[in-house]
C-alpha positions in Angstrom: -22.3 8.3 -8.3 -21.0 11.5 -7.3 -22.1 11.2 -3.6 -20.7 8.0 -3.3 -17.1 9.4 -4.6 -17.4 12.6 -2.3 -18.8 10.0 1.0 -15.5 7.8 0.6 -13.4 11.1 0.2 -15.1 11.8 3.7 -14.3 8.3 4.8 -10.8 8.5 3.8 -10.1 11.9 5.6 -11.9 10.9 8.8 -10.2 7.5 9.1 -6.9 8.3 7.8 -6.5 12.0 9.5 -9.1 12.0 12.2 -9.6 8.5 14.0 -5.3 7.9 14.8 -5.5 11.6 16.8 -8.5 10.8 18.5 -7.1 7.1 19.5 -4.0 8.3 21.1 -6.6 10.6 23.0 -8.3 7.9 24.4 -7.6 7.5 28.1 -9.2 3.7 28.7 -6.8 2.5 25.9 -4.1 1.2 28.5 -7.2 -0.8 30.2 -8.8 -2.7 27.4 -5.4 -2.6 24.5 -7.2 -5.6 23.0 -10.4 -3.5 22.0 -8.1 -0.4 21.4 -5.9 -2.6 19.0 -9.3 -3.5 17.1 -9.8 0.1 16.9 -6.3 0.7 15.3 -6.8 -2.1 12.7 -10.2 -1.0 12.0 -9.5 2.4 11.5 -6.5 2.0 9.0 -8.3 -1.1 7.0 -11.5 1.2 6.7 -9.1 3.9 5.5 -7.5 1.5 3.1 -11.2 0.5 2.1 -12.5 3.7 1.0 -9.1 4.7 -0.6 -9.5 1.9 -2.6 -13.0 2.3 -3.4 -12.1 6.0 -4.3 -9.1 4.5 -6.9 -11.8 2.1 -8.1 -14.1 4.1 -8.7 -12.1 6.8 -10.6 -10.8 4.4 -13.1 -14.7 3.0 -14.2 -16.4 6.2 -13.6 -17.8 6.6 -17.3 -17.8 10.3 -16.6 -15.7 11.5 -20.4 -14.7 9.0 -22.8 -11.2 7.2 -22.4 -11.4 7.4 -18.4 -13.6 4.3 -18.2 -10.7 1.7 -17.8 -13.6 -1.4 -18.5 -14.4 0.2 -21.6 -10.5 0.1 -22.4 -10.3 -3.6 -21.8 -14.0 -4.5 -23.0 -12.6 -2.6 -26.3 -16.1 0.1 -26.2 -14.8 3.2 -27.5 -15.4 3.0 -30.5 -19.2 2.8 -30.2 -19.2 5.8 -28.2 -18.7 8.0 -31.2 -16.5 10.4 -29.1 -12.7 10.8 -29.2 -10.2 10.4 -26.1 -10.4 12.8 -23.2 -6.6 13.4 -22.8 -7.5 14.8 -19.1 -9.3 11.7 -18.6 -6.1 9.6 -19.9 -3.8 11.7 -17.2 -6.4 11.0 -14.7 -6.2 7.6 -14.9 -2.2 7.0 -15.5 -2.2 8.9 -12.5 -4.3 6.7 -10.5 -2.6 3.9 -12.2 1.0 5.1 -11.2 -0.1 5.7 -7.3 -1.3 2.1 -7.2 1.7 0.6 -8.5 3.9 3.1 -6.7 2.1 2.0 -3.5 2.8 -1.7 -4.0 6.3 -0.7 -4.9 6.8 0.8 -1.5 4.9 -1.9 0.6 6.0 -5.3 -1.3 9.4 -4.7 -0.5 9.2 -4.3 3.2 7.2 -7.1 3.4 9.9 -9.1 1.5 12.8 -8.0 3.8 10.8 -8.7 7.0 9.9 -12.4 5.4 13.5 -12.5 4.5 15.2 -11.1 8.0 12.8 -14.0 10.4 14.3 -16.4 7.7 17.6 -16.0 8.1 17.4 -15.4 11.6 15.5 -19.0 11.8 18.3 -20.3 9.8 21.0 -19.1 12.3 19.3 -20.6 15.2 19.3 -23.8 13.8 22.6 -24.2 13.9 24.0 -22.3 17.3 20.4 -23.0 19.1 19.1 -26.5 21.1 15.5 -27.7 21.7 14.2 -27.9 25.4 13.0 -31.0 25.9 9.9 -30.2 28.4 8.6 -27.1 26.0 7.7 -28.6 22.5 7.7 -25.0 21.4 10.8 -23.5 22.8 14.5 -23.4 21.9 17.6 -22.7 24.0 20.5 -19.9 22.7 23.5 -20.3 25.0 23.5 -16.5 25.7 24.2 -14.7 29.1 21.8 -12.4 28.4 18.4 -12.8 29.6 15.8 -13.1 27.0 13.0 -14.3 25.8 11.2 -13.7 22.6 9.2 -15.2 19.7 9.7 -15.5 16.0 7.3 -16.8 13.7 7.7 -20.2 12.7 6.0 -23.2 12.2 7.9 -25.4 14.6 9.8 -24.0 18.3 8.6 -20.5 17.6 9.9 -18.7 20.9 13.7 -18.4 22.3 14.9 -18.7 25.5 18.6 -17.6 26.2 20.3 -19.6 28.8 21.2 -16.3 30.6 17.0 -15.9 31.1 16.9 -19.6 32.6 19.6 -18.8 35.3 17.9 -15.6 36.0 14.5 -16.1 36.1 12.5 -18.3 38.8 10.0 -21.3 37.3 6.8 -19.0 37.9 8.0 -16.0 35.7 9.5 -18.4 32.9 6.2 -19.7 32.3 4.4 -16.0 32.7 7.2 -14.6 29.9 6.4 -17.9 27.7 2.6 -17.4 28.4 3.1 -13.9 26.8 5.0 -15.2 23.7 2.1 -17.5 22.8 0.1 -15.1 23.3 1.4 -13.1 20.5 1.7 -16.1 18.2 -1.7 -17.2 18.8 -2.9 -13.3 17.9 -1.1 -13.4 15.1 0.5 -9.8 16.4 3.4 -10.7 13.8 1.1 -10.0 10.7 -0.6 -7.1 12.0 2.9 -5.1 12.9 4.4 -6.0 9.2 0.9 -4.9 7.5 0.6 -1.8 9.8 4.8 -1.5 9.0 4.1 -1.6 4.8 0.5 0.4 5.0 2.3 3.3 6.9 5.5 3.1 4.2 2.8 2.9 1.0 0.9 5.4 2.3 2.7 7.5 4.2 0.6 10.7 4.0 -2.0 8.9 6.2 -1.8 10.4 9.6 -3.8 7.1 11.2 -1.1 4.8 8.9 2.0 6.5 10.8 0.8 6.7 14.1 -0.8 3.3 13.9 3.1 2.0 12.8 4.3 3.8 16.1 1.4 2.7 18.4 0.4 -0.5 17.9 3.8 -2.2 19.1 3.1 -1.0 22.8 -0.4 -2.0 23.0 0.0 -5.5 21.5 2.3 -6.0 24.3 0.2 -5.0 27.0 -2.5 -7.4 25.4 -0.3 -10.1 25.7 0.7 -9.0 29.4 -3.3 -9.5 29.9 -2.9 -13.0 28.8 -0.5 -13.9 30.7 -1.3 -12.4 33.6 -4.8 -14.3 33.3 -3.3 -17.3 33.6 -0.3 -16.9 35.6 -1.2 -13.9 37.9 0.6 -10.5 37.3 3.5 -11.3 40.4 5.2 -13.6 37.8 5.3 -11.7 34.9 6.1 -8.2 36.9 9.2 -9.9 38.1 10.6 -11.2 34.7 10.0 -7.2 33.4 12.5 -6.1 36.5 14.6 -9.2 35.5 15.2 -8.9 31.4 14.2 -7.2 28.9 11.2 -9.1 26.6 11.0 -8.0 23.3 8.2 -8.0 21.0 7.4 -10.5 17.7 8.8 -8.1 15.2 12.3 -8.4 16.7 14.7 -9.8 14.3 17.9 -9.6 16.4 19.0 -10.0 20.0 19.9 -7.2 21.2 17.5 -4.4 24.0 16.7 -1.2 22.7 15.8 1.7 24.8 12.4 1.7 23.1 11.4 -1.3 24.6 13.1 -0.8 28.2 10.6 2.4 28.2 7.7 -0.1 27.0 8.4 -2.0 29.8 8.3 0.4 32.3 4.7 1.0 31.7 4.0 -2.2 31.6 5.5 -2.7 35.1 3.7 0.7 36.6 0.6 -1.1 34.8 0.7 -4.6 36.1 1.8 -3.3 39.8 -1.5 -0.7 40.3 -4.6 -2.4 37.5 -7.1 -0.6 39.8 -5.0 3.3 38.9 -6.2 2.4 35.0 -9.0 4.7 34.2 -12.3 3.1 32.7 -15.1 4.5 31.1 -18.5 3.0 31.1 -19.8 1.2 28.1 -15.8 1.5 26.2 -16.0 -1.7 24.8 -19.8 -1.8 22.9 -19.0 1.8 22.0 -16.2 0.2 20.1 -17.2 -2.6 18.5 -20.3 -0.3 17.1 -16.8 1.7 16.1 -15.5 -1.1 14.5 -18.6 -2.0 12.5 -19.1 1.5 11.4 -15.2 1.8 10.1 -15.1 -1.0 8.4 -19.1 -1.4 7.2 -19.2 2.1 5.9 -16.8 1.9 3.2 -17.9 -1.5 2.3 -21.4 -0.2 1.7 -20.4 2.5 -0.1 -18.0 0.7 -2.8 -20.9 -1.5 -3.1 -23.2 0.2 -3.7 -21.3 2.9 -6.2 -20.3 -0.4 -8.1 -23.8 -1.5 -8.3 -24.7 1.6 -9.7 -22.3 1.8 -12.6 -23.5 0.9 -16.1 -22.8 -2.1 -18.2 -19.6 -1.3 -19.9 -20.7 -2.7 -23.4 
């Protein structure tokens, strides 16, 4: 039992501290941002595994009476014989109050995302049209050009009329190629979890930068998509053009963020053959991704399995 606690301590520091550093380090990420985006996610949900397996574990541990939190509910102590460890009380409060504290930091964000793409959705139903050849587009009568998603079950992505008059036929369908790509990915949902993880948890080093990182790769995915199916010529000359913001945008408006975002992705489209690769990057990664997520797993598991009947 005491191994297990200790081995998800080690997995907590090493996915939470370690594996963010050493991902910004990679040098291949820019070539394969799909793989490195699994990376991210499979870092900070292994992370968030073996915290929660640590948590878990320190409420049942039967290590002094009173810290056993099953024994609590399943009303035990008093067959133990033994009084109340009043350490073991704090212990668990403690872990008690960093759970709920957690979720009080987290659920809120969450809430005000869910709340901002509503009320946004709401707004363009009134001041926006449908376009009649794109089942899942809708026009803004805006001069300025842009083109972006938000969530929604019906005519997710927005097209100003400014980005019509601006942009040729080719590079309408490259930008709209990217939006669905990030729809399909569901990059939404993995932006607002990486957004509340790194606000719950903020003393995870891999939680922060994964908040700060992910945004630029899951573009550069969705530039992969596209440029798959529409050829990179297209979609390098809607970049020059406008300014295409990513799924978590709740407003129309360019910030100098994402005119620096797509710079690189311009350099990036223009020159594919200046990315550096590394042999054998993506098996490497996926035995990565096993290992993040498979380790913790085990280890809960198997501490859990150990633990004696509470009554």
């Amino acid at each position: 039992m005491i191994a297990s606690l200790i081995a998800l301590a080690g997995c907590v520091f090493l996915l939470g501290h370690l594996a963010g550093p050493l991902l910004l380090r990679t040098s291949w990420s820019a070539g394969l941002p799909g793989t490195t985006v699994a990376l991210w996610a499979a870092a900070v949900a292994g992370a968030v595994l073996a915290l929660a397996g640590l948590a878990g574990l320190g409420l049942v541990l039967p290590s002094t009476p009173g810290h056993r939190l099953i024994d609590w509910i399943a009303d035990c102590l008093p067959k133990d014989g033994h009084g109340i460890s009043p350490l073991a009380v704090l212990a668990t409060a403690l872990v008690l109050a960093a759970g709920a504290m957690a979720l009080r930091l987290a659920v809120p964000r969450i809430a005000r995302t869910v709340r901002g793409r509503r009320e946004h959705r709401e707004m363009l139903d009134m001041v926006a049209r449908d376009l009649v050849t794109k089942p899942d587009v809708r026009v803004l009568d805006h001069p300025m050009p842009l083109i972006y998603c938000l969530p929604a079950r019906e005519r997710p992505i927005v097209v100003t009329t400014g980005a019509l008059e601006r942009l040729e036929p080719a590079e309408v369908e490259a930008v709209l190629a990217h939006e669905r790509a990030h729809l399909r990915q569901r990059h939404h949902l993995i932006l607002v979890l990486a957004d509340a993880l790194s606000s719950a948890i903020p003393w995870l080093g891999t939680l922060r930068l994964a908040h700060t990182t992910l945004p630029g790769l899951l573009e550069l995915a969705a530039d992969d998509h596209a440029a798959r199916r529409h050829g990179r010529a297209p979609l390098i000359g809607a970049l020059q053009k406008m300014a295409i913001t990513s799924c978590s945008a709740g407003a129309l408006a360019v910030n100098p963020a994402t005119a620096q975002i797509a710079k690189l992705r311009i350099a990036r489209l223009s020159n594919p053959s200046a990315l550096p690769r590394v042999p054998h990057a993506k098996p490497l990664s996926w035995l990565a991704i096993v290992a993040a997520l498979g380790v913790p797993a085990t280890l809960a598991t198997l501490a859990v399995m150990m633990l004696p009947l509470p009554c």
